[in-house]
C-alpha positions as CSV (number, residue, x, y, z in Angstrom):
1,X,-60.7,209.7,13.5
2,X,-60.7,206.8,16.0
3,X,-57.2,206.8,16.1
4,X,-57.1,210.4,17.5
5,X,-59.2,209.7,19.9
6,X,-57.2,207.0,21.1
7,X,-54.0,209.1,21.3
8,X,-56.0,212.2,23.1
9,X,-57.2,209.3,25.8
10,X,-53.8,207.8,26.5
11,X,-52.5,211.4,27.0
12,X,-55.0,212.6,29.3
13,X,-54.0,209.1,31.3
14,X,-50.5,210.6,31.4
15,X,-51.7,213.9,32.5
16,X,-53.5,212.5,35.6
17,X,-52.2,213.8,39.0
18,X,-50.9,211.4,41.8
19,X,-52.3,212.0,44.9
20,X,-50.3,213.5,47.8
21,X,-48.3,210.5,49.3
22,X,-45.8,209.7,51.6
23,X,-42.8,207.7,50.6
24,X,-40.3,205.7,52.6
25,X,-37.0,204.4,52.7
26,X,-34.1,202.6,54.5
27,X,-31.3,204.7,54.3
28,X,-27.8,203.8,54.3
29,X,-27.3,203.7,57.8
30,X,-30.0,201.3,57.9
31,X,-32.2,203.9,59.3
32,X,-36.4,204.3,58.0
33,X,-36.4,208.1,56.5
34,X,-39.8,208.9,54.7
35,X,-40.8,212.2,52.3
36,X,-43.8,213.5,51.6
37,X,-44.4,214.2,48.0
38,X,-46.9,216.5,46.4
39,X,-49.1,216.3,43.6
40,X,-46.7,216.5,41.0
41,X,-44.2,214.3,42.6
42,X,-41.7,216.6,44.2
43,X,-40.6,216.3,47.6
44,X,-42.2,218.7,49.9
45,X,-41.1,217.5,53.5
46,X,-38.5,215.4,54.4
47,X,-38.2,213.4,57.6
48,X,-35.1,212.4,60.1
49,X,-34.0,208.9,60.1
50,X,-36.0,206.5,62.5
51,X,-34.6,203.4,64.1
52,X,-37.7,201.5,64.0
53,X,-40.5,201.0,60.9
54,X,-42.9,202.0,63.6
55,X,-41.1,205.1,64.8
56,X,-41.1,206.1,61.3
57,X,-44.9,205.8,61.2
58,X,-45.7,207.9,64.7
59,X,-43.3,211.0,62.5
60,X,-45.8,210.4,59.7
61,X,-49.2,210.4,61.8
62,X,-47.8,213.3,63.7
63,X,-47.3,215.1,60.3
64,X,-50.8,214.0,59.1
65,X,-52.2,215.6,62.9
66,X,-50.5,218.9,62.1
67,X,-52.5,219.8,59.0
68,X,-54.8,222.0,60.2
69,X,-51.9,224.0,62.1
70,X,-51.4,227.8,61.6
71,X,-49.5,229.7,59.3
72,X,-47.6,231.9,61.5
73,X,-44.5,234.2,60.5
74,X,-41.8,233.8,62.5
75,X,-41.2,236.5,65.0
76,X,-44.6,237.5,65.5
77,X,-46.4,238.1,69.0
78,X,-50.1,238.1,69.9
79,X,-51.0,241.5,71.2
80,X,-52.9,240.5,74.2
């Protein structure tokens, strides 16, 4: 009985979601590139190559500032 409960433990620990996260990279250009991954680890966004570590992070923060934007379809005009 204890032994189950061990096994249904460990698997719930393996079940756990990661939390939205940006990754980064040096590419082989020798370039910083970054993607942002989702909950369940796939790549959702991918950005250009930077020359500098902190370029990289101003394309991240200006991701991160963008949240909050619209959903607009393409094409689309406000009838004003």
């Amino acid at each position: 009985m204890l032994h189950n409960k061990l096994n249904i433990n460990s698997s719930k620990k393996k079940q756990s979601r990661k939390l939205p996260r940006f990754e980064y990279f040096i590419n082989s250009g020798g370039e910083y590139q970054f993607v942002l991954k989702a909950n369940n680890g796939k790549t959702i966004a991918t950005g250009e190559a930077y020359a500098s570590f902190q370029g990289m992070v101003v394309g991240i923060n200006s991701i991160r500032n963008c949240l909050s934007a619209p959903i607009i379809r393409r094409g689309e005009h406000n009838a004003s």
